[in-house]
DSSP file (Angstrom, degrees, kcal/mol; ACC not computed):
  #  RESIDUE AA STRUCTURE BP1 BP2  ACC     N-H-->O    O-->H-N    N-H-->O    O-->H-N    TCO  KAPPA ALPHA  PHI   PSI    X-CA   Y-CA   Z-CA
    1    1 A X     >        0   0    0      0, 0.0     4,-2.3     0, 0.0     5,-0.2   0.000 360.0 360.0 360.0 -43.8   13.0  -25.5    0.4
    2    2 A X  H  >  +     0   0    0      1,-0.2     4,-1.7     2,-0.2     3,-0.5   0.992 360.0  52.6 -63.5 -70.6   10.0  -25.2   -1.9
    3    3 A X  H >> S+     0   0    0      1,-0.2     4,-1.2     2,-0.2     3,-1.0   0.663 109.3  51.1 -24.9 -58.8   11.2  -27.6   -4.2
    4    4 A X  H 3> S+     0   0    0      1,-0.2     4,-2.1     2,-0.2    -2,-0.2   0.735 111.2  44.6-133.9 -61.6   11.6  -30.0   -1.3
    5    5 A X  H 3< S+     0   0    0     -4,-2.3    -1,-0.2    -3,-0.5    -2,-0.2   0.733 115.1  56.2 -58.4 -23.4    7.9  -29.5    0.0
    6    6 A X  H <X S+     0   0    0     -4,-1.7     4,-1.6    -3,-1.0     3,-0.3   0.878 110.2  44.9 -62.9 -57.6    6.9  -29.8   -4.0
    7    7 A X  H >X S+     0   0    0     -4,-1.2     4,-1.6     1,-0.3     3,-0.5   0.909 109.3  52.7 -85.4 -14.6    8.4  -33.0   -4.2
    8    8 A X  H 3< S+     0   0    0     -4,-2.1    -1,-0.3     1,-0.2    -2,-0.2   0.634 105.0  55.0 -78.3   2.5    7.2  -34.3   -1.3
    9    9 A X  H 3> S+     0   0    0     -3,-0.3     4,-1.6     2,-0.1    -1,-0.2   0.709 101.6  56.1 -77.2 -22.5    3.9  -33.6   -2.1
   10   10 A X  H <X S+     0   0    0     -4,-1.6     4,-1.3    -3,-0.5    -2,-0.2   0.536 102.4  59.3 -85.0 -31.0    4.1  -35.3   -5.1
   11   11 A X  H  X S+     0   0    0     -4,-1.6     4,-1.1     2,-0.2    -1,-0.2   0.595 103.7  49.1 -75.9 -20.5    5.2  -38.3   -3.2
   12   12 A X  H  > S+     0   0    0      2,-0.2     4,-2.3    -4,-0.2     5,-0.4   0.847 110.0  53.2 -91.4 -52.6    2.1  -38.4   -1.2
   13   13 A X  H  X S+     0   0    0     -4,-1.6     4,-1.5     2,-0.2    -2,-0.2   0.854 109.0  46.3 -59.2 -37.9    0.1  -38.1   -4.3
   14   14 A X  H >X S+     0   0    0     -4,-1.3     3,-2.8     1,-0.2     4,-2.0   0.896 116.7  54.8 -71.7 -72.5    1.8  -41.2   -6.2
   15   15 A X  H 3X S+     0   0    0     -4,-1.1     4,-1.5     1,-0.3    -2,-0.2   0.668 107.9  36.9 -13.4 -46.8    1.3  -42.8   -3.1
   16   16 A X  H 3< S+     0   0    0     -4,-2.3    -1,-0.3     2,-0.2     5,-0.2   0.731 115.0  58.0 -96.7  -9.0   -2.1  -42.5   -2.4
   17   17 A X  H XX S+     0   0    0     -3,-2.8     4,-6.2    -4,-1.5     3,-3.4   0.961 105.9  52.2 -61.7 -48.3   -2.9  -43.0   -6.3
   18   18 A X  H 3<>S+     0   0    0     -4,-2.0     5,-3.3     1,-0.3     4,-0.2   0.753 108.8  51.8 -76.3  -8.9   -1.0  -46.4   -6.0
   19   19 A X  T 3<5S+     0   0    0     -4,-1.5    -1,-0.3    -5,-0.4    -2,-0.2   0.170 115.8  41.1 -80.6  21.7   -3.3  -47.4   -3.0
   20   20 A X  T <45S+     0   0    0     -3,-3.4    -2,-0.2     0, 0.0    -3,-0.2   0.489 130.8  20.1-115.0 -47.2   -6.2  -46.7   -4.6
   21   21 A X  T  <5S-     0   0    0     -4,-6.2    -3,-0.1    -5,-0.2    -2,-0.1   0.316 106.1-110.7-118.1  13.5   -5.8  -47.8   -7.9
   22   22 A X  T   5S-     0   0    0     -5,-0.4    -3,-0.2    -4,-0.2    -4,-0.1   0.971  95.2 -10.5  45.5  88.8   -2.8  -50.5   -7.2
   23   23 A X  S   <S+     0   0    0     -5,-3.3    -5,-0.2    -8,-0.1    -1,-0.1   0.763  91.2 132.5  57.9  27.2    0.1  -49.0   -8.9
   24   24 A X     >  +     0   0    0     -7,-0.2     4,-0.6     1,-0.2     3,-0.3   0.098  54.0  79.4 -78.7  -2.7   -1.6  -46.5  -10.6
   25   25 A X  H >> S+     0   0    0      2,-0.2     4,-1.6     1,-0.2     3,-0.8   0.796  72.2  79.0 -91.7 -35.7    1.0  -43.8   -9.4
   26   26 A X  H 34 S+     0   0    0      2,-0.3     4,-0.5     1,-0.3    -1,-0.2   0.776  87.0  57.7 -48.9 -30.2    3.4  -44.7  -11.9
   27   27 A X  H 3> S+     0   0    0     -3,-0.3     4,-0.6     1,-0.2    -1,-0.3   0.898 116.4  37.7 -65.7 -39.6    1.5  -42.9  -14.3
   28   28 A X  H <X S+     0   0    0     -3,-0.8     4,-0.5    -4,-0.6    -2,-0.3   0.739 103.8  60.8 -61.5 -24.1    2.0  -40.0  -12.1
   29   29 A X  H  < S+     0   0    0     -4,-1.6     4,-0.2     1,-0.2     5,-0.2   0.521  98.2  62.8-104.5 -11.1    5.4  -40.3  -10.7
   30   30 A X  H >> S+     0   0    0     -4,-0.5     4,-2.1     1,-0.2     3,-0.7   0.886 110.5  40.7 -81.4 -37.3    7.3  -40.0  -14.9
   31   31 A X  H 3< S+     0   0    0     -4,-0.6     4,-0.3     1,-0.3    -2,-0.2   0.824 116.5  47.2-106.9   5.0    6.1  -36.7  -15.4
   32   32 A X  T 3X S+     0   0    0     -4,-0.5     4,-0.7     2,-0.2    -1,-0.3   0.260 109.7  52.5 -71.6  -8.5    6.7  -35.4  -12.0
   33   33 A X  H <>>S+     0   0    0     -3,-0.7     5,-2.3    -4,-0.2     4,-0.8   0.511 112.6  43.7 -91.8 -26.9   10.0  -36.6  -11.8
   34   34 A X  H  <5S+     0   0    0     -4,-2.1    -2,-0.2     2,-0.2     3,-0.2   0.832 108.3  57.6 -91.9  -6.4   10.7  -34.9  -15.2
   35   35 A X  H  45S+     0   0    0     -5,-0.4    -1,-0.1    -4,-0.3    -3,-0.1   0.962 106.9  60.2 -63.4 -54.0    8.8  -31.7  -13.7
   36   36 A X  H  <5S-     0   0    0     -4,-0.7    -1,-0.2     1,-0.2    -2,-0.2   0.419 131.5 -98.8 -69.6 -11.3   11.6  -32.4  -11.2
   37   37 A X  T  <5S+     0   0    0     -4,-0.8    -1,-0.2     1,-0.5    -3,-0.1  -0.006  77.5 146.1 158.0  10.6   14.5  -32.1  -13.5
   38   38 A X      < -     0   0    0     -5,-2.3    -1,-0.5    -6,-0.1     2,-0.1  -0.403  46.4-122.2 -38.3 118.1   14.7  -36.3  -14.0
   39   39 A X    >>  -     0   0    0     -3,-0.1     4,-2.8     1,-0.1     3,-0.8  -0.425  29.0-103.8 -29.7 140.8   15.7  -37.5  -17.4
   40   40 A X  H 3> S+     0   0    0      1,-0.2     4,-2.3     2,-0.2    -1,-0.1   0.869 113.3  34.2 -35.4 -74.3   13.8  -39.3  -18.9
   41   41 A X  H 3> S+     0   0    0      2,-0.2     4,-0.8     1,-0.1    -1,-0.2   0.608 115.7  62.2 -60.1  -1.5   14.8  -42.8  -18.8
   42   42 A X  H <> S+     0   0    0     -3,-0.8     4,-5.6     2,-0.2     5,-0.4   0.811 110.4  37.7 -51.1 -70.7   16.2  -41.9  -15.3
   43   43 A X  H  X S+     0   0    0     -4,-2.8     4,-3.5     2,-0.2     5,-0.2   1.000 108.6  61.6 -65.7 -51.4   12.4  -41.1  -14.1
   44   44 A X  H >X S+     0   0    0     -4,-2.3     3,-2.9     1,-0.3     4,-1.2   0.671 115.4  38.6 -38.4 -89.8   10.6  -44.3  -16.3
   45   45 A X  H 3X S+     0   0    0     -4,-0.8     4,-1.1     1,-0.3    -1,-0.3   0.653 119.1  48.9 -49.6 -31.9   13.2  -46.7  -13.7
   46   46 A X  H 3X S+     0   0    0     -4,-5.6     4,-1.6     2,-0.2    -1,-0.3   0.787 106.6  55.3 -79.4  -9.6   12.5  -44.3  -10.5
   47   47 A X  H XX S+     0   0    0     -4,-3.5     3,-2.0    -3,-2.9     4,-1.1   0.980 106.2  44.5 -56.3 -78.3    9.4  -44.6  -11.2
   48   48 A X  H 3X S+     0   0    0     -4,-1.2     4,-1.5     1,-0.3    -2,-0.2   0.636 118.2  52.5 -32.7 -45.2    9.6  -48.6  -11.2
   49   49 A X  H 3X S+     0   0    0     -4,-1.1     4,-0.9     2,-0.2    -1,-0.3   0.826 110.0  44.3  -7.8 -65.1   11.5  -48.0   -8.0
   50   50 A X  H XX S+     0   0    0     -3,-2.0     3,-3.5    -4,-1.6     4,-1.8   1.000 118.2  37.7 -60.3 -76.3    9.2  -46.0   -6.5
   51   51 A X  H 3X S+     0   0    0     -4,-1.1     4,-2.6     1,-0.4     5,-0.4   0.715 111.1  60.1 -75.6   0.2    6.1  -47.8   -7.1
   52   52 A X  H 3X S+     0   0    0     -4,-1.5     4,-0.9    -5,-0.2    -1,-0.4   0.811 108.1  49.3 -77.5 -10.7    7.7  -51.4   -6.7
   53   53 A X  H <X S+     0   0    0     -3,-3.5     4,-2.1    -4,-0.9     3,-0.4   0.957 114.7  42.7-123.0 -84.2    8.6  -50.2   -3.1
   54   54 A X  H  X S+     0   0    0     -4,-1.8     4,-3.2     1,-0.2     5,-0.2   0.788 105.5  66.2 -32.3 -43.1    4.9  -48.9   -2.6
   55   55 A X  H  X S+     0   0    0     -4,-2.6     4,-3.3    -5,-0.3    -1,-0.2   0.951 107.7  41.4 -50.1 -57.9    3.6  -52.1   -4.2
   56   56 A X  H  X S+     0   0    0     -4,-0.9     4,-1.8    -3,-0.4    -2,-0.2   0.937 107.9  53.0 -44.3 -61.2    4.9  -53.7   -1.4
   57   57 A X  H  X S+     0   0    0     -4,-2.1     4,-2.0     2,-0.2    -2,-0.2   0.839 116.4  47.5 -52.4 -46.1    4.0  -51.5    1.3
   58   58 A X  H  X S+     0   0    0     -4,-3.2     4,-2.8    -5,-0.4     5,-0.2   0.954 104.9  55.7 -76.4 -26.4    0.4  -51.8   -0.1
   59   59 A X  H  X S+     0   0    0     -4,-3.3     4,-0.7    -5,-0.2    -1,-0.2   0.889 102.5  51.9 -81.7 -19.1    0.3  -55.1   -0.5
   60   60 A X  H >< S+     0   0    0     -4,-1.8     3,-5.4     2,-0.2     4,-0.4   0.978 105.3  60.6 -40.5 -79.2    1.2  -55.8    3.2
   61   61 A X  H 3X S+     0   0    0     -4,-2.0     4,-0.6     1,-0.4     5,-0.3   0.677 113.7  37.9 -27.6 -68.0   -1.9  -53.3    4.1
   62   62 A X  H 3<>S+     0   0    0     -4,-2.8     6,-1.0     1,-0.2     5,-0.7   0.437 111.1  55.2 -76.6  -0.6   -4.1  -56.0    2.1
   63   63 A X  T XX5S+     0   0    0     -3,-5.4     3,-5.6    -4,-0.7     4,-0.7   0.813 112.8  41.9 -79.1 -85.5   -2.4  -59.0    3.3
   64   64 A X  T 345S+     0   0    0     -4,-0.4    -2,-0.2     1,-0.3    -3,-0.1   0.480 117.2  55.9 -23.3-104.5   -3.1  -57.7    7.5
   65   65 A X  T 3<5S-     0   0    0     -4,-0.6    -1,-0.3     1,-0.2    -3,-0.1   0.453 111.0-132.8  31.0 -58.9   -6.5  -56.9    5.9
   66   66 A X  T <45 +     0   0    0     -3,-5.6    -1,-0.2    -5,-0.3    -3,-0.2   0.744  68.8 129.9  89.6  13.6   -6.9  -60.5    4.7
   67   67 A X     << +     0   0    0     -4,-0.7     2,-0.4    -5,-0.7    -4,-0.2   0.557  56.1  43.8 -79.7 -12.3   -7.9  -58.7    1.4
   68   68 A X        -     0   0    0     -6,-1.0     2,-0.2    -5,-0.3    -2,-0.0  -0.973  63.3-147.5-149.8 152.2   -5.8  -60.5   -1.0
   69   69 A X    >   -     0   0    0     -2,-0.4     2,-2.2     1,-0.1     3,-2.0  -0.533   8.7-153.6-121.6  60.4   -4.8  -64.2   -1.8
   70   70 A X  T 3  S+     0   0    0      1,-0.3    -1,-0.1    -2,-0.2    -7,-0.0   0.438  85.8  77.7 -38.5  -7.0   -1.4  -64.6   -3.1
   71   71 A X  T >> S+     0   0    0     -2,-2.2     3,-3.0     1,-0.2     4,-0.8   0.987  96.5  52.9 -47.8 -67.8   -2.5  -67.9   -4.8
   72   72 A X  H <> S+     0   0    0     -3,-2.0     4,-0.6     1,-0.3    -1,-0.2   0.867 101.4  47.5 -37.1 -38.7   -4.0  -65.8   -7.1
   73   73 A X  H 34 S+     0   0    0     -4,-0.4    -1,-0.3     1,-0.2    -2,-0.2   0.195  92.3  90.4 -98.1  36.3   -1.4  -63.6   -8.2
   74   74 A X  H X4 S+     0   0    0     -3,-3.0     3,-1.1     2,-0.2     4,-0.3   0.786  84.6  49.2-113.2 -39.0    1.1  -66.8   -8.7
   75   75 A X  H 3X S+     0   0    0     -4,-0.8     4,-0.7     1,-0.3     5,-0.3   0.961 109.2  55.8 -53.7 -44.9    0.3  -67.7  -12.5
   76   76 A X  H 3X S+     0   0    0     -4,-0.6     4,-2.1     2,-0.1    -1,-0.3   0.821  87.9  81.2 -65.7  -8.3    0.8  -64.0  -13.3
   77   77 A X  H X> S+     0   0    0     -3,-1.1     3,-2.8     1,-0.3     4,-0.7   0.927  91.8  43.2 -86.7 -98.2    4.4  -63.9  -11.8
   78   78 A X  H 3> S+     0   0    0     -4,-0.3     4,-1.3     1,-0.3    -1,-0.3   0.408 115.8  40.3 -55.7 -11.6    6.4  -65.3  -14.7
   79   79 A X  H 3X S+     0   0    0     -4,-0.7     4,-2.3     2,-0.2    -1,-0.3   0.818 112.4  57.4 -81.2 -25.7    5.4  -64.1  -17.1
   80   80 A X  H <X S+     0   0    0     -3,-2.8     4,-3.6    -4,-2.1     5,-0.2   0.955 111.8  52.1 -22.7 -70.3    5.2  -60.8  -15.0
   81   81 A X  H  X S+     0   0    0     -4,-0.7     4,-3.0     2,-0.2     5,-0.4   0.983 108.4  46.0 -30.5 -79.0    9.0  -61.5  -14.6
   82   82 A X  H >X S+     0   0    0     -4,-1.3     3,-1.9     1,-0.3     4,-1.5   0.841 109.0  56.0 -49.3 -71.8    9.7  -61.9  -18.1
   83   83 A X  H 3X S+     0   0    0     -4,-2.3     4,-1.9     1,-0.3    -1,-0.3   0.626 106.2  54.4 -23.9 -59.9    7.9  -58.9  -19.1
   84   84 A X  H 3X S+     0   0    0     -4,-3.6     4,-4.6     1,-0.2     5,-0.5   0.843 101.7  48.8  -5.9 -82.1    9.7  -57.1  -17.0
   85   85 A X  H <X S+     0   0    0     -4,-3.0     4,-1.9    -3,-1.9    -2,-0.2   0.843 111.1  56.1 -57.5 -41.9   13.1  -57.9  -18.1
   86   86 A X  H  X S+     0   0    0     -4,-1.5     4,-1.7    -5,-0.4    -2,-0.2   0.858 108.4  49.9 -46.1 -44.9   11.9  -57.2  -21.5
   87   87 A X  H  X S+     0   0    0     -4,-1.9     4,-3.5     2,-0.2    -2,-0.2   0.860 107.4  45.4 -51.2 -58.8   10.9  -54.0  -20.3
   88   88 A X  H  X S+     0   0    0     -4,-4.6     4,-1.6     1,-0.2    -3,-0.2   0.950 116.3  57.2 -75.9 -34.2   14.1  -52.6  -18.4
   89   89 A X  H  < S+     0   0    0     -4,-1.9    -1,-0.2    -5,-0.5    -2,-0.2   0.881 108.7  37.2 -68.2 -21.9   16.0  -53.9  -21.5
   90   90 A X  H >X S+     0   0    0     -4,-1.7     3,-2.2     2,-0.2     4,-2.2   0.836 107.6  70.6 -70.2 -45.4   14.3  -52.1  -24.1
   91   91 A X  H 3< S+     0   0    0     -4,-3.5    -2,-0.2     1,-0.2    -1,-0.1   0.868 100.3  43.4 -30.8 -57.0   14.2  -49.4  -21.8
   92   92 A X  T 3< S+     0   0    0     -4,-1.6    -1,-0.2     1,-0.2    -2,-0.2   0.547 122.4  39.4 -77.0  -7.3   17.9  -48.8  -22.1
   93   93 A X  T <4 S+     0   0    0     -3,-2.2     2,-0.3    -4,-0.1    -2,-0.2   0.435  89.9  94.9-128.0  14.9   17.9  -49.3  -26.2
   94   94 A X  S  < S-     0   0    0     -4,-2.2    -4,-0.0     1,-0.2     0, 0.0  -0.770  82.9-120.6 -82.6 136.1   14.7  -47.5  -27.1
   95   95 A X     >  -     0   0    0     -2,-0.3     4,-0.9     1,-0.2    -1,-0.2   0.047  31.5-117.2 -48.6-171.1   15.6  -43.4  -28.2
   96   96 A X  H  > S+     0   0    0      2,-0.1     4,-1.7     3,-0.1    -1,-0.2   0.543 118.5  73.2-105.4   4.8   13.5  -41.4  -25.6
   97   97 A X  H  > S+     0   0    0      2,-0.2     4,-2.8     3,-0.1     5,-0.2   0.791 102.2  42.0 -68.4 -46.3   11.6  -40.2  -28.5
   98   98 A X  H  > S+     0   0    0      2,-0.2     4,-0.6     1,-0.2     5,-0.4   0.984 112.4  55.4 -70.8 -73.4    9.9  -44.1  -28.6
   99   99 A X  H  X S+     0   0    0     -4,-0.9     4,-2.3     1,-0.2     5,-0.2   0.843 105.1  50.7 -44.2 -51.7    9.6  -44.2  -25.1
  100  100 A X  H  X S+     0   0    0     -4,-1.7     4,-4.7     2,-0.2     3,-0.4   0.958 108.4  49.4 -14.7 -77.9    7.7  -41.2  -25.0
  101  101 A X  H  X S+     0   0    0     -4,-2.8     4,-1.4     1,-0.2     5,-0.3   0.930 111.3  52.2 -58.0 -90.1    5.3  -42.0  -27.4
  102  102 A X  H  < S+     0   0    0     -4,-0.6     4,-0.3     1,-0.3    -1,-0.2   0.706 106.8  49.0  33.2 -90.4    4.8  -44.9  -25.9
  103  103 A X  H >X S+     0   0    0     -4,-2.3     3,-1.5    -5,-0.4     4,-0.6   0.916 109.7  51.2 -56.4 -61.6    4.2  -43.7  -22.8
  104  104 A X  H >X S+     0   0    0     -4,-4.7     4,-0.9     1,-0.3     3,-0.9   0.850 105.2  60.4 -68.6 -29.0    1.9  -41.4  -23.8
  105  105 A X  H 3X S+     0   0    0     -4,-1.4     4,-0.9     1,-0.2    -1,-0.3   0.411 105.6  43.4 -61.4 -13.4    0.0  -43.9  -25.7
  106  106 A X  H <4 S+     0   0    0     -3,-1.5    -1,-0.2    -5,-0.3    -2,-0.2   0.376 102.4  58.9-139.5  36.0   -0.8  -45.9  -23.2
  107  107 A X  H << S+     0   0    0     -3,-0.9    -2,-0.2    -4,-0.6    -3,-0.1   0.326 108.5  52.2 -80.6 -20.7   -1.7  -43.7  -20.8
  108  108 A X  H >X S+     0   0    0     -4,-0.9     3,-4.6     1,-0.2     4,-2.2   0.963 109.3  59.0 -80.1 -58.7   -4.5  -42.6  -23.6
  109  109 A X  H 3X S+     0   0    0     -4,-0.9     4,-1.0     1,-0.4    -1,-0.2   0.566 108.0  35.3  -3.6 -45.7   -5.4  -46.2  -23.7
  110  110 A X  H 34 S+     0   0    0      2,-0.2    -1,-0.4     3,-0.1     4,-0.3   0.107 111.3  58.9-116.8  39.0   -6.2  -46.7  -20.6
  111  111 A X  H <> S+     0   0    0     -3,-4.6     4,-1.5     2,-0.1     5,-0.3   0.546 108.1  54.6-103.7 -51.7   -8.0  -43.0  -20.0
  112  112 A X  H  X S+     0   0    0     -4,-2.2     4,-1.8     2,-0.2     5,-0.2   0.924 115.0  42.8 -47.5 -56.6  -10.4  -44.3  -23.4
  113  113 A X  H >< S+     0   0    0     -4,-1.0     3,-2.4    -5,-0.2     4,-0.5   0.842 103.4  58.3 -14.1 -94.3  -11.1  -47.4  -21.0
  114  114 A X  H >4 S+     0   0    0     -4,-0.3     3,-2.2     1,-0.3    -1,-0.2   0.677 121.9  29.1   2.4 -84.9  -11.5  -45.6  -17.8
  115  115 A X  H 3< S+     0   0    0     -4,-1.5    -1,-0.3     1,-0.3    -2,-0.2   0.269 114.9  58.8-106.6   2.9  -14.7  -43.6  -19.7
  116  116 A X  T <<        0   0    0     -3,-2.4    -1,-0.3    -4,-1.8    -2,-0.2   0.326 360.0 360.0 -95.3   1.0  -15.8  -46.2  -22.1
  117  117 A X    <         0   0    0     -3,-2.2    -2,-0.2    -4,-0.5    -3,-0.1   0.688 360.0 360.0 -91.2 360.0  -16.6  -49.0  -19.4
């Protein structure tokens, strides 16, 4: 039962990260899915699950809203795409040792951002 209230807390928190910071939860939702007893390359792809599902959901908000202009975000789509696809394939032939590092590397990356702009 505790577990159950844990992870649903956890769910409200990637949530509300990724409607603040647009899909910013995905850095939260890998290590709380491996808190949650996820494998590793398991959580990296529920993650992407997760927040593409929330991506969605937000981006409705800001379409009703009138906040966002999908014109804009149409050059970024293929290569988006591609990137992608690169992504979930490497995903399945990098050790998890790589992915880690990785991971953790460009979560410091964008913390040095964050407190150098």
């Amino acid at each position: 039962m505790f577990k159950k209230v844990l992870i649903g807390a956890a769910g409200i928190l990637v949530g509300f990260l990724n409607g603040l910071f647009g899909s910013g939860g995905g850095m939260a939702a890998v290590p709380l899915l491996k808190a949650a007893g996820v494998e590793d390359r398991r959580s990296h792809a529920t993650s992407i699950c997760i927040i593409g599902s929330l991506s969605l959901f937000t981006l409705g908000v800001y379409l009703y809203r009138g906040e966002v202009q999908l014109k804009n975000a149409l050059p970024f789509l293929p290569g988006g795409i591609m990137g992608a696809a690169a992504g979930a394939w490497l995903l399945q032939r990098l050790p998890v040792k790589w992915i880690r590092l990785i991971f953790s590397l460009l979560i410091l990356y964008s913390s040095i951002r964050l407190f150098l702009r």
